[in-house]
Backbone bond lengths (Angstrom), bond angles and torsions (degrees), N, CA, C in turn:
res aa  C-N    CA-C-N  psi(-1)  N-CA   C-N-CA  omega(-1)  CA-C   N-CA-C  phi
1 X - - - 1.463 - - 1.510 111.30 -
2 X 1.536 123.04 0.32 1.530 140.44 -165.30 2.186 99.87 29.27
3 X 1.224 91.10 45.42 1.688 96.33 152.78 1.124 141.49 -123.70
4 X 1.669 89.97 1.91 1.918 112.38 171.23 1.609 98.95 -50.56
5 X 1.443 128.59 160.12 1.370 135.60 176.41 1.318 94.92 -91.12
6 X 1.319 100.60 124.07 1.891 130.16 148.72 1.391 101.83 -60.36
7 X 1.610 106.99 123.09 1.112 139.03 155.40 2.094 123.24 -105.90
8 X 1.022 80.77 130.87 1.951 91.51 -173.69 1.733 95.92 -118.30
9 X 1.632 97.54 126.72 1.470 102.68 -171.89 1.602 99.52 -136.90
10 X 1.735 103.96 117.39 1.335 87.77 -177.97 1.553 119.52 -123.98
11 X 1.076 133.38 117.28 1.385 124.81 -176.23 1.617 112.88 -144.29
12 X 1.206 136.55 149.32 1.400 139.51 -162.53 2.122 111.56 -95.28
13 X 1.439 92.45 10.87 1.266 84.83 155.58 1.440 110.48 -125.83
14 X 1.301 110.96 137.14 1.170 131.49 -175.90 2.011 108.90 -54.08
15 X 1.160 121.46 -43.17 1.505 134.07 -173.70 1.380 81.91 -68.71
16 X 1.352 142.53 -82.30 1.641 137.60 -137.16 1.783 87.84 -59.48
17 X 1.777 118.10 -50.46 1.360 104.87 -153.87 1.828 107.30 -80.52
18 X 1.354 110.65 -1.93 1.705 112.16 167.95 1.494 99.27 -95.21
19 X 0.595 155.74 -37.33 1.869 148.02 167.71 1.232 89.68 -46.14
20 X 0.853 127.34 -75.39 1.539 129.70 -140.25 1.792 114.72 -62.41
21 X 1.686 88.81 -49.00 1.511 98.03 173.67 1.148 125.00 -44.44
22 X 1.957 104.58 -46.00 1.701 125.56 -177.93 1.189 107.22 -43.61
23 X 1.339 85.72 -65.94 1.785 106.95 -166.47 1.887 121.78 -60.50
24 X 1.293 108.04 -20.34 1.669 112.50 -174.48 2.231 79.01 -95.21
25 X 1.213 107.12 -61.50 1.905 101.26 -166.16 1.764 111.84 -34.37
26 X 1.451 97.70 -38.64 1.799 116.44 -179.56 1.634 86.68 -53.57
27 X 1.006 116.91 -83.32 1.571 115.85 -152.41 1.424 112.34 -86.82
28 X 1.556 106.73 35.38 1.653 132.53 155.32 1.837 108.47 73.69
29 X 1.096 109.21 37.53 1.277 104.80 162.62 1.446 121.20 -99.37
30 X 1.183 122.47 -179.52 1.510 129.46 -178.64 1.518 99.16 -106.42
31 X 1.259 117.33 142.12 1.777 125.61 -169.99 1.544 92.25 -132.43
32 X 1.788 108.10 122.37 1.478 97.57 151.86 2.044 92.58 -127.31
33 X 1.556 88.78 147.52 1.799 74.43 -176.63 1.543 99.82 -123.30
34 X 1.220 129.94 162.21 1.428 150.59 174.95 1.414 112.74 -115.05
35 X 1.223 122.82 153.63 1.480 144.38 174.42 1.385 123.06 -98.50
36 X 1.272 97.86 19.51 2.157 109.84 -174.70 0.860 120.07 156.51
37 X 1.481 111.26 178.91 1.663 105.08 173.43 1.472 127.81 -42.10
38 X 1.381 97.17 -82.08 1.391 148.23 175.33 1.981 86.47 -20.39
39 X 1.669 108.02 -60.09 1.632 97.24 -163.50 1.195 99.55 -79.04
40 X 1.195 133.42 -48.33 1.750 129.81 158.14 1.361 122.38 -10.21
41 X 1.617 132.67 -34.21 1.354 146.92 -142.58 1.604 84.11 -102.96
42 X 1.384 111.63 -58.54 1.504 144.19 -160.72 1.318 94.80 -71.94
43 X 1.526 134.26 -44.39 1.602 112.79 163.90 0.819 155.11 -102.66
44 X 1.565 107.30 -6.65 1.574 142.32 138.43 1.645 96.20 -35.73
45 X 1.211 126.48 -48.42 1.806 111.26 -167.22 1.811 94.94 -94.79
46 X 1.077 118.32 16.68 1.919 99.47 -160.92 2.047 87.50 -113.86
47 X 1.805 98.74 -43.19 1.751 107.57 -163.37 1.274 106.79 -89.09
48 X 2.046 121.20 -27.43 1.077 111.81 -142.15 1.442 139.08 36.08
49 X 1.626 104.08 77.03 1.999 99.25 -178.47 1.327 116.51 -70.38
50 X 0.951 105.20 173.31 1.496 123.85 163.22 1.530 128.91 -77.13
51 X 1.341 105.00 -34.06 1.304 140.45 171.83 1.234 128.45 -148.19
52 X 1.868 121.64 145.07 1.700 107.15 -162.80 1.565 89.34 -138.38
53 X 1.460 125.27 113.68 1.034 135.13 -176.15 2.054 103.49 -81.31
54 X 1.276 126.13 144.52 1.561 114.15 -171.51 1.248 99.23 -147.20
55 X 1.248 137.76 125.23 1.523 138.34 124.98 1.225 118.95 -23.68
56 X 1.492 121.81 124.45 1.301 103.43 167.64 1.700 138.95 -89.55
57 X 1.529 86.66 -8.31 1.897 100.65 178.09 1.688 92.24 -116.31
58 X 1.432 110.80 94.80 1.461 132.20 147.05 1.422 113.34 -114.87
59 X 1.540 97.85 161.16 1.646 124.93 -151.37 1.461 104.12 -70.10
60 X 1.314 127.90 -64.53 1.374 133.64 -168.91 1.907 76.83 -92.23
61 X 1.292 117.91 -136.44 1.538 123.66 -173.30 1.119 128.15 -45.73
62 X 1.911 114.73 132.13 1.686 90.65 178.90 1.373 108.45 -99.93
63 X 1.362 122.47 -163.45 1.345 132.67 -160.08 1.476 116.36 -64.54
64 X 2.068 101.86 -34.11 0.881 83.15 -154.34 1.786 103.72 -83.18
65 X 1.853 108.91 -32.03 1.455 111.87 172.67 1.490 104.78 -51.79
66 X 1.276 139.94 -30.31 1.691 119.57 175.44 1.458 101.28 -69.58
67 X 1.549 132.91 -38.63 1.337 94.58 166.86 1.621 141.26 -78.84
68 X 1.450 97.91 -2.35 1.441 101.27 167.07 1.484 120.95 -55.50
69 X 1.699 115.58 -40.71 1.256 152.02 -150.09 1.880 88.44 -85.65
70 X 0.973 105.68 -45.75 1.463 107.88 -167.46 1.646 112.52 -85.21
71 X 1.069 98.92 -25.47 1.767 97.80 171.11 1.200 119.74 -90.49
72 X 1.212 120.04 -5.32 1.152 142.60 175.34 1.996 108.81 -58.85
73 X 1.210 83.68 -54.60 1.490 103.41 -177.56 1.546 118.57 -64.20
74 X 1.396 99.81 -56.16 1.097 134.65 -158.33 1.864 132.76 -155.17
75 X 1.217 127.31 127.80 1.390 136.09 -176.30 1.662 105.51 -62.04
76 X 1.468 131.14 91.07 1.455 132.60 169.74 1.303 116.38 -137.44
77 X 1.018 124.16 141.26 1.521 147.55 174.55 0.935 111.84 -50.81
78 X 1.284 122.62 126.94 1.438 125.30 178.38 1.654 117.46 -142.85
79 X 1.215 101.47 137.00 1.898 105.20 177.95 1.703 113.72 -104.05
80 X 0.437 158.98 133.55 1.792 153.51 137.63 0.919 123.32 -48.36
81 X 1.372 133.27 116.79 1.614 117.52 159.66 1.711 117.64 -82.04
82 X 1.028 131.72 147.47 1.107 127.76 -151.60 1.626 95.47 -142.27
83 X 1.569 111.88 144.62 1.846 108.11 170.17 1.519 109.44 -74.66
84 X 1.158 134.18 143.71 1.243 129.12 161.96 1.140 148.18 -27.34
85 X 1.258 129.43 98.28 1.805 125.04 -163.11 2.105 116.35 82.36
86 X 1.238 95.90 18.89 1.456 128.10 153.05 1.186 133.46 -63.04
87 X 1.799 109.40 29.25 1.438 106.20 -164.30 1.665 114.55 -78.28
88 X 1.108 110.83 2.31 1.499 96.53 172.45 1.833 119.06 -77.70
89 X 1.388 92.01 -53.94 1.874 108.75 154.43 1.421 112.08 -35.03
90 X 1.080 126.35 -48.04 1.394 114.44 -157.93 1.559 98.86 -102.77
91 X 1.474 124.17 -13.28 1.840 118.68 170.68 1.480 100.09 -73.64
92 X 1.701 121.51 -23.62 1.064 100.39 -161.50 1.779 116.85 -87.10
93 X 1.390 77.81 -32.54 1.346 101.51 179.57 1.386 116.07 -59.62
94 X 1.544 141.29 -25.78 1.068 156.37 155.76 1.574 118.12 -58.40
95 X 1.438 108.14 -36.84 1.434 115.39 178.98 1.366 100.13 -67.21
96 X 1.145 120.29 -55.59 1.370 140.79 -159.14 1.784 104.66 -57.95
97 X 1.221 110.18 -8.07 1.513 112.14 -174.56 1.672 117.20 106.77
98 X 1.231 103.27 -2.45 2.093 107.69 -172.79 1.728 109.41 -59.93
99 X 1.241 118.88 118.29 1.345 93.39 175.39 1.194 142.83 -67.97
100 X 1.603 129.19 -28.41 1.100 145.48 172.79 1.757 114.55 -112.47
101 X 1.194 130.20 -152.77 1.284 139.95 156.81 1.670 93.90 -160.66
102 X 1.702 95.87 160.84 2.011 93.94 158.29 1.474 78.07 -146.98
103 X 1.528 102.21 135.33 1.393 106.27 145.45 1.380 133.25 -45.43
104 X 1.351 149.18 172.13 1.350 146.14 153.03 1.719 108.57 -127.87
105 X 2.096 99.48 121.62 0.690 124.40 31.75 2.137 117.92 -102.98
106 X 1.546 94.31 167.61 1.796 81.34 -172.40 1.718 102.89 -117.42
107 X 0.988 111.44 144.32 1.772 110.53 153.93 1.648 116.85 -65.64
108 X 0.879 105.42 114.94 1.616 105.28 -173.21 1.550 102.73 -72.95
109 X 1.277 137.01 -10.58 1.425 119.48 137.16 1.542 121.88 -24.43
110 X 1.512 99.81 -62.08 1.651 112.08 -154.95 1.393 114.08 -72.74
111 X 1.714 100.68 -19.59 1.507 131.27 175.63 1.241 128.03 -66.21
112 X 1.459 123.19 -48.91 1.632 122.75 125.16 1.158 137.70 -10.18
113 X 1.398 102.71 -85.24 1.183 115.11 -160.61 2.013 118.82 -71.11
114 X 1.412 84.77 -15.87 1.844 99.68 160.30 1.214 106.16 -56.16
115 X 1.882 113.80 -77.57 1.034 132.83 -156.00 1.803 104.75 -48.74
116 X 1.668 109.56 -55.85 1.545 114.09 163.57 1.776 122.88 -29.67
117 X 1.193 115.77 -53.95 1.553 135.60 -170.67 1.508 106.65 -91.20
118 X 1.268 137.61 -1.77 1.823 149.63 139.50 1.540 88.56 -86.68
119 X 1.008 142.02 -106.17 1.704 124.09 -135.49 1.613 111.88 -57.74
120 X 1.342 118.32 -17.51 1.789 129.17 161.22 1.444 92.57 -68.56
121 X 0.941 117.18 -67.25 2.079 96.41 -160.06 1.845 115.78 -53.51
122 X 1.837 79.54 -41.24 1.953 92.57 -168.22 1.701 88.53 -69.72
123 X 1.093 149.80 -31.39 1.570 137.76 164.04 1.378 122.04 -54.17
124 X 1.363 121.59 -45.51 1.356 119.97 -159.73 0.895 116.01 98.09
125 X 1.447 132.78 6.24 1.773 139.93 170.42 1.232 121.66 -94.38
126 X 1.754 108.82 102.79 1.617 92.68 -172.88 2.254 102.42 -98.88
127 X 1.085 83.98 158.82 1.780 79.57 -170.12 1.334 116.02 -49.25
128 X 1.448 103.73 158.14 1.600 105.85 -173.35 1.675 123.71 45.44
129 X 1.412 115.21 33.23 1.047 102.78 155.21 1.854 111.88 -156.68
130 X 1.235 104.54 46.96 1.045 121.79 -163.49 1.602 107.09 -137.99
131 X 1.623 103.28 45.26 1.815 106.88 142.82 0.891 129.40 -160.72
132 X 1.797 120.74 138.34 0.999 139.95 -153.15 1.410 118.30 -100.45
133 X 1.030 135.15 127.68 1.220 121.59 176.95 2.048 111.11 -155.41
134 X 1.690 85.57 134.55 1.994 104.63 -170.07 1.247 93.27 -129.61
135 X 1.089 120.56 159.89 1.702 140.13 148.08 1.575 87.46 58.04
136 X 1.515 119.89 -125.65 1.353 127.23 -166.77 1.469 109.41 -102.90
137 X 0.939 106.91 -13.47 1.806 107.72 173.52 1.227 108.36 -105.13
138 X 1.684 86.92 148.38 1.788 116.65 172.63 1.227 112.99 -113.29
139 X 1.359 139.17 131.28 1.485 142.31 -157.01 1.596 98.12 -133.32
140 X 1.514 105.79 83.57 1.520 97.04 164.94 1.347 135.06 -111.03
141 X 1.341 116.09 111.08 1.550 126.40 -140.38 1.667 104.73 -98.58
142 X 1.493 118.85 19.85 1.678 110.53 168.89 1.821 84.43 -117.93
143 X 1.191 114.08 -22.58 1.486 85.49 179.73 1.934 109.51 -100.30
144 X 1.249 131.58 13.98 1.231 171.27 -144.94 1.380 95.20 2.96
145 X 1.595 121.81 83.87 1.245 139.63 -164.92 1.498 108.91 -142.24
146 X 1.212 119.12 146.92 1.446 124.49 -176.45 1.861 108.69 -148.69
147 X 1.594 97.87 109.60 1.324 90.53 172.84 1.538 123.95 -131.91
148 X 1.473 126.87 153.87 1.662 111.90 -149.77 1.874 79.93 -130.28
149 X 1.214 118.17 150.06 1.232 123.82 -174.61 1.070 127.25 42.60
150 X 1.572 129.22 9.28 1.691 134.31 -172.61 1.504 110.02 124.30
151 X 1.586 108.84 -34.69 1.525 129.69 -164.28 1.509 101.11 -98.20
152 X 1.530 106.44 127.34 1.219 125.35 143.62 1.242 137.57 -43.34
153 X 1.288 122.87 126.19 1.745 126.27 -148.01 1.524 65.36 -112.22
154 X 1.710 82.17 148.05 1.822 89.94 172.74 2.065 90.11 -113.43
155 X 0.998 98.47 152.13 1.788 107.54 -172.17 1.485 106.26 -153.35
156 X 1.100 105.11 136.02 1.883 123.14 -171.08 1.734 86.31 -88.67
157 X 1.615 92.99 122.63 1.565 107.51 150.04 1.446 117.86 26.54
158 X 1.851 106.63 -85.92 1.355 117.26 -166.88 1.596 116.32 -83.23
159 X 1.332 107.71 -14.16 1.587 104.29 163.16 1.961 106.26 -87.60
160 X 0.819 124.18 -16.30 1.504 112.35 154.62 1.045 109.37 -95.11
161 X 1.675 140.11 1.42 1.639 100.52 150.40 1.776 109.16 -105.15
162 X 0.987 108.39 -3.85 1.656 95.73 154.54 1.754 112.37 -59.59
163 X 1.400 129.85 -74.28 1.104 140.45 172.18 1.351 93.94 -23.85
164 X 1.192 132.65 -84.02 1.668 150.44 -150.62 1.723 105.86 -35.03
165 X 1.914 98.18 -52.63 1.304 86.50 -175.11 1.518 122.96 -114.85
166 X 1.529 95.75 22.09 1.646 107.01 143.11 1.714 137.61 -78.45
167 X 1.088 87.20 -42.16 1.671 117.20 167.81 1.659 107.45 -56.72
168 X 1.287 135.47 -19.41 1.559 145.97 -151.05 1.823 84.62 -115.17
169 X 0.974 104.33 -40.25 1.893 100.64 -175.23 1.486 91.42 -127.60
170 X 1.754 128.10 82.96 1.093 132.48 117.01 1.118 127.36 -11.16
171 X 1.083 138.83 99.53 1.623 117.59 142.08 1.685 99.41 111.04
172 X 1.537 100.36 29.43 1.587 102.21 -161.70 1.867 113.05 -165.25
173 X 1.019 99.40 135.54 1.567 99.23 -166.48 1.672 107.82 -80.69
174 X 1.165 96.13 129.13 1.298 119.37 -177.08 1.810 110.69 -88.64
175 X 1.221 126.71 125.04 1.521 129.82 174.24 1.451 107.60 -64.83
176 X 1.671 110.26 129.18 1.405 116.12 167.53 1.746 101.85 -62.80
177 X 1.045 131.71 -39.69 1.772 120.18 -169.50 1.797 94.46 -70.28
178 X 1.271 124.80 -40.85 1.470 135.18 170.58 1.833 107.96 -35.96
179 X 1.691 93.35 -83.32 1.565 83.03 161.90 1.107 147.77 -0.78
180 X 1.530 93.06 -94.95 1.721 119.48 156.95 1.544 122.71 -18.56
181 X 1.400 107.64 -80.75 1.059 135.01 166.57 1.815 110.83 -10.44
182 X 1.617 88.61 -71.42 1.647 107.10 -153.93 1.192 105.87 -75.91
183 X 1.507 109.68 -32.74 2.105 115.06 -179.52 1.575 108.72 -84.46
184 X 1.437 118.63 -55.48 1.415 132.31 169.01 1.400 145.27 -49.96
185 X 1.685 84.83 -53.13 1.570 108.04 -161.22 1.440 130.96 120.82
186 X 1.276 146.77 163.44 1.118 155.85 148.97 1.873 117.19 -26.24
187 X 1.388 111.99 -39.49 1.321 110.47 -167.60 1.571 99.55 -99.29
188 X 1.363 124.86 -6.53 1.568 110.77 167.44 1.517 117.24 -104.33
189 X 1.729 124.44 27.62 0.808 121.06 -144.18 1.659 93.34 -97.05
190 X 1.093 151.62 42.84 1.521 162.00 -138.82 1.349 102.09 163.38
191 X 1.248 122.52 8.80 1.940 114.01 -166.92 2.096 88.02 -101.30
192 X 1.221 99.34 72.08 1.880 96.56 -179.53 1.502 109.16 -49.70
193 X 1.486 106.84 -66.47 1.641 111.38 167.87 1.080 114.31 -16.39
194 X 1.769 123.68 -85.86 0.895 106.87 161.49 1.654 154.79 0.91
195 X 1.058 93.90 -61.01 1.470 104.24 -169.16 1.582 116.29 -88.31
196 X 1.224 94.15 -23.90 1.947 104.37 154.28 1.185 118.67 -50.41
197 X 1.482 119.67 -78.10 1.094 125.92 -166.12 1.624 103.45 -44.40
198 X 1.676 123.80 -61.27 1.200 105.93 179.65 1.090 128.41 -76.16
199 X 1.645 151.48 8.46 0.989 146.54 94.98 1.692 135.59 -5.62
200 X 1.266 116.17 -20.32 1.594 129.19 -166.00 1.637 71.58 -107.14
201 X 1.094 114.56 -60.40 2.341 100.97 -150.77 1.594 88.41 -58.40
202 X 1.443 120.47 -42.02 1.606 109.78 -177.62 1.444 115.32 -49.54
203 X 1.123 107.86 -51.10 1.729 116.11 -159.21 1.827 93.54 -68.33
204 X 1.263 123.35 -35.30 1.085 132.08 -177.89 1.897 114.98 -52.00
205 X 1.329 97.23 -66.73 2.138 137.86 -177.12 2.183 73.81 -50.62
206 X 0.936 124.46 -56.39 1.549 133.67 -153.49 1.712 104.15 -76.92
207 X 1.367 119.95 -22.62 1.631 136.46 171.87 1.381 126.54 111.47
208 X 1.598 91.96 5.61 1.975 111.85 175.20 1.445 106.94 -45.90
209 X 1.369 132.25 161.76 1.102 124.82 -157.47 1.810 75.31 -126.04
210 X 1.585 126.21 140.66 1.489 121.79 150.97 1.550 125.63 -5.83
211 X 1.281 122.71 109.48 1.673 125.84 172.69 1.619 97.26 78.42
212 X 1.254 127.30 18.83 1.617 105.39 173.27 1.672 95.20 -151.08
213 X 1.708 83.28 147.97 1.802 92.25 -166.79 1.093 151.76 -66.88
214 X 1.755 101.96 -3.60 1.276 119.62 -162.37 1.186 115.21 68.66
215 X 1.832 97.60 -144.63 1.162 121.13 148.09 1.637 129.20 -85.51
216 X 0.918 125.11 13.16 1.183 144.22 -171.59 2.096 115.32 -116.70
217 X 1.415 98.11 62.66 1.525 123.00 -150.49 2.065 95.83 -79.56
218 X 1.341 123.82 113.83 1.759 136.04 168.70 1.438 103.19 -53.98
219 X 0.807 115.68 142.88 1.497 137.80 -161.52 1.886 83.74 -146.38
220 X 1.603 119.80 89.06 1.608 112.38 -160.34 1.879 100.62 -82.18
221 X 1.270 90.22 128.75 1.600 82.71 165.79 1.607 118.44 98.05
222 X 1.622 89.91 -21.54 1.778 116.19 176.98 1.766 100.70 -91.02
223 X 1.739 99.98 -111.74 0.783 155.77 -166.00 1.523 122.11 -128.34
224 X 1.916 100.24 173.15 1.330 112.12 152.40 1.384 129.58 -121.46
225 X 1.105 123.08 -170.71 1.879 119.38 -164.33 1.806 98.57 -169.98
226 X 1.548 89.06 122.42 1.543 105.59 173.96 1.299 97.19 -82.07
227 X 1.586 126.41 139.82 1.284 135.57 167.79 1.043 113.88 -144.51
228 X 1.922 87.43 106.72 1.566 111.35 -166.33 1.671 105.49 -93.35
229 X 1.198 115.29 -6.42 1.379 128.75 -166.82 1.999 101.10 -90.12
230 X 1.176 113.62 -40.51 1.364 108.68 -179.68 1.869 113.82 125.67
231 X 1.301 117.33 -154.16 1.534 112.40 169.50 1.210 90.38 -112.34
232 X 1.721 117.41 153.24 1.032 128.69 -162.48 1.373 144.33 91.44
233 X 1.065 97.32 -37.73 1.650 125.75 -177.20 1.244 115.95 -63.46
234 X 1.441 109.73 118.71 1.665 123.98 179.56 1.458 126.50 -5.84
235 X 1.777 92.62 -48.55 1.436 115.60 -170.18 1.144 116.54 -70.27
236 X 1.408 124.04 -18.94 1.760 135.32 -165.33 1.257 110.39 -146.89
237 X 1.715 129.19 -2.41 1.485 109.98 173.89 1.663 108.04 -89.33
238 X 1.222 135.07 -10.82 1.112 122.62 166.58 1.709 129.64 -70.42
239 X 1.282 109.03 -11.56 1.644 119.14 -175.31 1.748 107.05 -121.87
240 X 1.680 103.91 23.41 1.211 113.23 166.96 1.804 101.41 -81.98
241 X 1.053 150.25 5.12 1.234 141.39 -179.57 1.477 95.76 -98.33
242 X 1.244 131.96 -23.92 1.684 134.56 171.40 1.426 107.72 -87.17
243 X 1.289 144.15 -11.43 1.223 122.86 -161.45 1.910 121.44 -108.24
244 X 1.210 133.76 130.98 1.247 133.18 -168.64 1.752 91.09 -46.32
245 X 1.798 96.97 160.72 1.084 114.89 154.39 1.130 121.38 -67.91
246 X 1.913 119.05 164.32 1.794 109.31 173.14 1.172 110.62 -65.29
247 X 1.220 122.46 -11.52 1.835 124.35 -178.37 1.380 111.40 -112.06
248 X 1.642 115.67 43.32 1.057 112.40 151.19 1.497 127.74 -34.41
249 X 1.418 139.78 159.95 1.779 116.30 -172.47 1.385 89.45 -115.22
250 X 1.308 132.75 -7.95 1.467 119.60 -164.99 1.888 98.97 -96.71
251 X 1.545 100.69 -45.44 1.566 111.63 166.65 1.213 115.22 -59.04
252 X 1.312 128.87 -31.51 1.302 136.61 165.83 1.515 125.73 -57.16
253 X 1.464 108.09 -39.07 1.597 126.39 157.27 1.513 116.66 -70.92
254 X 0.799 109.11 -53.21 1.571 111.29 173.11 1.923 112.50 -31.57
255 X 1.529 93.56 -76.42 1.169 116.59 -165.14 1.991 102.97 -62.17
256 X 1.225 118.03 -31.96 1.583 107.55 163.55 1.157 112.60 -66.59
257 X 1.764 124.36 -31.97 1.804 115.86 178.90 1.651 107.25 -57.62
258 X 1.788 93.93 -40.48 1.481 77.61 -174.69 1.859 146.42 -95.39
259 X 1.520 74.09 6.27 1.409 108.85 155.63 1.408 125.03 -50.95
260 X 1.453 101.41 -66.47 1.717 125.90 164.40 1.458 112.51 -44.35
261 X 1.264 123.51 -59.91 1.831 118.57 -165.83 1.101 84.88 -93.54
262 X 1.980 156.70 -61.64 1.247 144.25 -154.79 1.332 125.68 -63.39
């Protein structure tokens, strides 16, 4: 469905970054790996992961300045790998904002199931309570799956993380710079256009019919708001005096562009 989480793993020995790949692809993740800092920086900005696994003693940059480098940019999860009995590395690295550490060497069991329990916290999905389901779709966001009549919607990356972190605040308006921000980055956080068009393939993947909102209701000038509850509903008839019509004209443009290229 290419909505498994991308993982970026970078370390300058070749053995840690083939284990690792094996071992995260086995238990269905996406692996891109780097040979250092420096290429780490370079694919962190090219793949956008989900998660960025780091060595902390590399040749040109270490782990922990690439994660300085990387938050810089952008808000992502990050683990350290660390040598064994490295506790100064790994206090610092924790101060510094790292979410996890693993010693090396690791059970790639334990290696998983880290990586699983960092991209759940950095989401907002705590287990078993993370699915949604209205009309014909079920939205289950710890196993990051979406299916409408029984069938699996297949969805590119950035239309499941639009969905992802609408779906996390039900019933609640979501900030267009928020959006932006969280799927993009910092520098598309004003790109509105933008954020229409991929908004329209969602509302679409979800059973919206061309130019109308679904469940996926404009909040103009705000935000947007998943409304899993329906019209009427407690949760959304009071902030109906803020919200665009279904014939918004700009959402209305949007959603024919993305008609056209989608």
């Amino acid at each position: 469905m290419g909505t498994q989480p991308l993982v970026l793993v970078a370390d300058d020995e070749p053995r840690i970054t083939k284990l690792v790949s094996i071992a995260l692809s086995e238990e269905g993740f996406r692996v891109v790996t780097a040979t250092g800092g420096e290429d780490a920086l370079a694919k962190a900005e090219e793949v956008r992961p989900d998660i960025v696994l780091l060595d902390i003693v590399m040749p040109d940059l270490d782990g922990i300045e690439v994660m300085r480098q990387l938050r810089e940019q952008r808000p992502v999860p990050v683990i350290l790998l660390t040598a064994k009995g490295a506790t100064a590395d790994k206090a610092k690295g924790l101060d510094l904002g790292a979410d996890d550490y693993i010693a090396k060497p690791f059970h790639p069991d334990e290696l998983a199931a880290r990586v699983r329990a960092v991209i759940r916290r950095s989401s907002g999905v705590e287990p078993g309570a993370g699915v949604l389901a209205f009309d014909d779709v079920e939205i289950d966001l710890e196993r990051r799956m979406v299916r409408r009549k029984g069938e699996l919607v297949q969805l590119s990356r950035t239309e499941w993380l639009l969905l992802q972190h609408l779906a996390t605040h039900p019933g609640k308006v979501v900030l267009h710079t928020e959006l932006l921000t969280k799927v993009w980055g910092p520098e598309y956080r004003d790109d509105l256009q933008y954020l229409r068009v991929w908004i329209s393939r969602v509302r679409r993947k979800l059973g919206a019919k061309p130019g109308e909102p679904g469940r996926i209701r404009t909040f103009q000038g705000i935000g947007y708001l998943l409304d899993v509850d329906g019209p009427g509903s407690a949760s959304t008839s009071t902030e109906t005096a803020t919200a665009a019509t279904d014939t918004d004209p700009d959402a209305t443009r949007a959603e024919a562009s993305a008609a056209a290229v989608g």
